[in-house]
C-alpha positions in Angstrom: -21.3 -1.4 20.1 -19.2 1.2 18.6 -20.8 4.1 20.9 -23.7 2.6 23.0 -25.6 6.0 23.8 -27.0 8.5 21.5 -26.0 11.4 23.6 -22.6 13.1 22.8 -19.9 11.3 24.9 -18.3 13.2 27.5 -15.1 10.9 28.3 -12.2 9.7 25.6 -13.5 8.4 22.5 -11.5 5.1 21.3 -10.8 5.7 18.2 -8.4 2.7 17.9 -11.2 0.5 19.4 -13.7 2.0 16.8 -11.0 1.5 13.6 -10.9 -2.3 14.7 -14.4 -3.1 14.7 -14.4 -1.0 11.2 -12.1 -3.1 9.7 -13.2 -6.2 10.8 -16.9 -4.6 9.3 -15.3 -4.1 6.0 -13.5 -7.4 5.7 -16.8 -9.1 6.0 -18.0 -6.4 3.6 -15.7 -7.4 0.9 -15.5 -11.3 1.0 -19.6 -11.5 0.6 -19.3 -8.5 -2.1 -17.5 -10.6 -4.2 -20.2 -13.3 -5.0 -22.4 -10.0 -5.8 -22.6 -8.2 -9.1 -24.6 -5.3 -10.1 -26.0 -2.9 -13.0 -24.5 0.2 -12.6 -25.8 3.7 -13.9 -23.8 6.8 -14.5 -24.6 10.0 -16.4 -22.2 12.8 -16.9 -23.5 16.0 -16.7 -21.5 18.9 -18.1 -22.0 21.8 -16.1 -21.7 25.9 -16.2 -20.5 28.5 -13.9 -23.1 28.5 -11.5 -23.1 24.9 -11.4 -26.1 24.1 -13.2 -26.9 22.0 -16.4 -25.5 23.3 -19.0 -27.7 22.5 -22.3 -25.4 20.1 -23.8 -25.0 16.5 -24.3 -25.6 14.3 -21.3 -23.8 11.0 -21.2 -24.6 7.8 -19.7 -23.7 4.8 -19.3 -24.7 1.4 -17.8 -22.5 -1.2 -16.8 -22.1 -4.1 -15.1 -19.9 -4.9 -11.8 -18.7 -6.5 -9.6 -15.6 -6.7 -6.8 -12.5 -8.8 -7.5 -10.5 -9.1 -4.2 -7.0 -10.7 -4.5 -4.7 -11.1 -1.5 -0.6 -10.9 -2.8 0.9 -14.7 -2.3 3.5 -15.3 0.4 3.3 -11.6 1.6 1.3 -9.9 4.6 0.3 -6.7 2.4 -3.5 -6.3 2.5 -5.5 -7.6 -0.6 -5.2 -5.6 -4.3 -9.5 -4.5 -4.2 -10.7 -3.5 -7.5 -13.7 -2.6 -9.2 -14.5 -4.1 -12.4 -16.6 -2.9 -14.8 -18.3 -3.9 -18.1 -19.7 -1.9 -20.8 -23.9 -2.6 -21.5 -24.8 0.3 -23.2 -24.3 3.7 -24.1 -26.5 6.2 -24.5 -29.7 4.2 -24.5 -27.7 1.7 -27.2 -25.2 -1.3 -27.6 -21.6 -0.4 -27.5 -19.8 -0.5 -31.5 -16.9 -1.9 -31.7 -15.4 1.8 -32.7 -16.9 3.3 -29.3 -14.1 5.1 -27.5 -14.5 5.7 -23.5 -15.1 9.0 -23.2 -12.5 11.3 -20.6 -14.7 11.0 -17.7 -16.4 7.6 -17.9 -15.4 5.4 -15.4 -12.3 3.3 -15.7 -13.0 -0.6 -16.7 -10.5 -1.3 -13.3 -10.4 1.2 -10.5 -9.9 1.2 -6.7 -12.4 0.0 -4.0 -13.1 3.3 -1.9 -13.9 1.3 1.2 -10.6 -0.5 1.1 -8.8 2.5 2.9 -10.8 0.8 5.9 -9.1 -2.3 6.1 -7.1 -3.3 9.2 -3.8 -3.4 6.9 -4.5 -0.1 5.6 -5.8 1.9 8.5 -1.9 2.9 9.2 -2.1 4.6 5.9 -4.3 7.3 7.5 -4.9 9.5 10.5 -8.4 9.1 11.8 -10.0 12.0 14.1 -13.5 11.7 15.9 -16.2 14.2 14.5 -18.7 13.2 17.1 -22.0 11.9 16.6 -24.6 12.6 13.6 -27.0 10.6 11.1 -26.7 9.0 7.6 -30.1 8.7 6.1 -31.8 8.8 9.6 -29.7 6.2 10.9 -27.6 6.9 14.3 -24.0 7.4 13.5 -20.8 7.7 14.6 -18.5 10.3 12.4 -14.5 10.0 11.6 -13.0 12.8 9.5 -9.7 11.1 7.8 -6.6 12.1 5.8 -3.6 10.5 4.5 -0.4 10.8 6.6 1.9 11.3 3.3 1.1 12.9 -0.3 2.8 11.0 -3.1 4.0 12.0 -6.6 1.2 13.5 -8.9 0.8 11.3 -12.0 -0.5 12.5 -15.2 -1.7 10.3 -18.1 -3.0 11.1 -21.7 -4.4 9.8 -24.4 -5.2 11.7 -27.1 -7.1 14.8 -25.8 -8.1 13.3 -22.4 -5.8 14.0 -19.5 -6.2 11.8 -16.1 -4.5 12.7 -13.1 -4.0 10.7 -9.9 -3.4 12.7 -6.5 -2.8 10.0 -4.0 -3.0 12.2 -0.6 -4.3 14.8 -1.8 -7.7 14.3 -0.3 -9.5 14.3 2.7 -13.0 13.1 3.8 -15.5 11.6 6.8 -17.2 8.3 6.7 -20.5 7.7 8.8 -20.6 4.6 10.7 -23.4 2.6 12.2 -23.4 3.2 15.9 -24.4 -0.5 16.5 -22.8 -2.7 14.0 -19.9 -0.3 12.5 -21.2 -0.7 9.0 -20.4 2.0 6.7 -23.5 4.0 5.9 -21.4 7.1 3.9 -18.3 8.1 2.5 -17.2 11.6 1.5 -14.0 13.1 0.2 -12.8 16.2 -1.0 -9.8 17.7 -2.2 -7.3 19.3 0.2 -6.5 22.3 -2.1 -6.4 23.3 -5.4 -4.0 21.4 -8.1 -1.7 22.5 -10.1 0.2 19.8 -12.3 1.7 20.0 -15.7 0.1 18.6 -19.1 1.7 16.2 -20.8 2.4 16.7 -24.5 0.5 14.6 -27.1 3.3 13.2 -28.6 6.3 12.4 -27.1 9.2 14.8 -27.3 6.5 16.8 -28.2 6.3 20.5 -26.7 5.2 21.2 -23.5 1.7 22.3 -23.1 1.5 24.3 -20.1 -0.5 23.9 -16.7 -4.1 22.5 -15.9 -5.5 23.4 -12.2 -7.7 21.0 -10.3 -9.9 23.0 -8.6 -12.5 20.7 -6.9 -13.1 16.9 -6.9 -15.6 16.1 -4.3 -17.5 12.6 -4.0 -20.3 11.3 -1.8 -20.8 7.4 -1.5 -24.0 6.5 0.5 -24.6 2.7 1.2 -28.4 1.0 1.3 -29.2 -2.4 2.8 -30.0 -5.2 0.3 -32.0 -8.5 0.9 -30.9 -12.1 -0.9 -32.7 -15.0 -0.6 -31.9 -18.4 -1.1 -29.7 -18.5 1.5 -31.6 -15.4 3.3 -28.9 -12.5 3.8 -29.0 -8.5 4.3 -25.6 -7.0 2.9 -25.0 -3.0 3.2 -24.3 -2.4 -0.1 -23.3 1.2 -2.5 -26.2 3.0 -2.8 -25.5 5.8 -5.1 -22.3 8.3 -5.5 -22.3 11.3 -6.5 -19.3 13.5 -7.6 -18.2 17.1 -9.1 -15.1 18.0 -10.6 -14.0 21.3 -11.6 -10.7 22.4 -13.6 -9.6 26.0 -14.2 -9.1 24.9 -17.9 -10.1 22.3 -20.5 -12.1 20.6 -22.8 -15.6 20.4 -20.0 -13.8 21.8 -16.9 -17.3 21.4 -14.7 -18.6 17.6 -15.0 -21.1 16.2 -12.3 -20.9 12.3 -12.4 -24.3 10.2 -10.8 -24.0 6.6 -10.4 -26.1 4.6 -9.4 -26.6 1.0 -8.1 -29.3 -1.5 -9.0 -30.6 -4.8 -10.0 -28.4 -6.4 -7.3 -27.4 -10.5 -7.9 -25.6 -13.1 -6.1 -23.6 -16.0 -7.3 -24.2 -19.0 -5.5 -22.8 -22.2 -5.7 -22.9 -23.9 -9.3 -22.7 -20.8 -11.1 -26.0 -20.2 -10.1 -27.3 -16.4 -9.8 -30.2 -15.8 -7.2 -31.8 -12.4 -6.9 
């Protein structure tokens, strides 16, 4: 049991003791996840100032996914997680081969959020008890997080869509089961507002002044999923849902839904089982 009474504790909480049974949660987590693939929904909803729709075009996308978990030979670094993602349609429609991604779609390859969790990566972070609470009116146990270093801002373009990464720069809480440590939700927010320069569209070209990141907030909730064939409950994504918000740009308030369905398994000979 990661906390074995439903009732605020009154002694030390072991937070080390906790992180252990966390990581050895989301270890299991990843080497069944990666016999599972999924459809994946996202729509992008451009936004006004007072954070509602804002009339215009709504995107969305549906791919398919899946987790591709590679540990580095000869080394003890923890494994390289990714997400990988295929294109199914856009818009209601088959992608053409002249389709562009658009700025904010999601990237074909992109980090595993739940990978921060694993025993080899824990160190990266300082974990604090928040106490207890619910996820979906399941008992939970609450750690707020943040990374112990910030590292160098890095800003991509391409063409007229800028991409910044802010490794550090964010802080969250994840919702653990009390009785099995399984993560049951995952939020992050920026620390404080970003400022980082733009990068010119050529190079050499002229500068092009500043961009400010004002929010980025995400919420990952996780559902239980049933296999058969042989019988097996995984805690799987759920849904996410995200809002980012620049002082300046092309859509500088963008909501981002995705959601996960139409869960399969590979089994052996290729086979896939619902």
């Amino acid at each position: 049991m990661v906390v074995s009474t439903a009732a605020q504790p009154t002694g030390p909480i072991d937070v080390r003791g906790i992180l252990a049974r966390v990581g050895e949660q989301v270890e299991q987590y990843f080497a069944r996840a990666q016999s599972v693939v999924c459809q994946e929904t996202v729509r992008l909803t451009p936004l006004s100032y007072d954070l509602a729709f804002d009339g215009s075009h709504q995107r969305q996308l549906v791919y398919e996914l899946r987790i591709a978990w590679e540990a580095p030979l000869g080394s003890d670094e923890p494994p390289d997680i990714k997400v990988l993602r295929e294109i199914v349609t856009i818009d209601g429609r088959k992608p053409r081969p002249k389709d562009e991604p658009g700025c904010l779609d999601p990237k074909p390859v992109s980090p595993e959020p739940l990978a921060m969790l694993l025993p080899g990566r824990q160190r990266e972070y300082v974990f604090t008890y928040a106490g207890l609470g619910k996820a979906d009116d399941r008992p939970a146990v609450m750690l707020d997080y943040r990374s112990r270093e910030k590292g160098k801002i890095d800003v991509t373009r391409s063409k007229d869509c800028i991409s910044v990464e802010l490794p550090g720069y964010t802080a969250g809480r994840v919702w653990l089961d009390q009785g099995t440590g399984d993560v049951l939700r995952l939020d992050e927010r920026l620390t404080g507002m970003v400022d980082f320069e733009v990068p010119p569209e050529k190079p050499r070209g002229r500068r092009e002044g500043t961009m400010t990141l004002e929010r980025a907030d995400s919420s990952i909730r996780y559902k239980k999923v049933a296999f058969t064939e042989p019988d097996e409950t995984l805690l799987l994504p759920a849904s996410i849902e995200s809002l980012t918000i620049f002082r300046s740009g092309g859509t500088p308030r963008v909501r981002r839904s995705q959601v996960f369905s139409n869960y399969r398994r590979f089994v052996t000979g290729g086979r896939i089982v619902q």
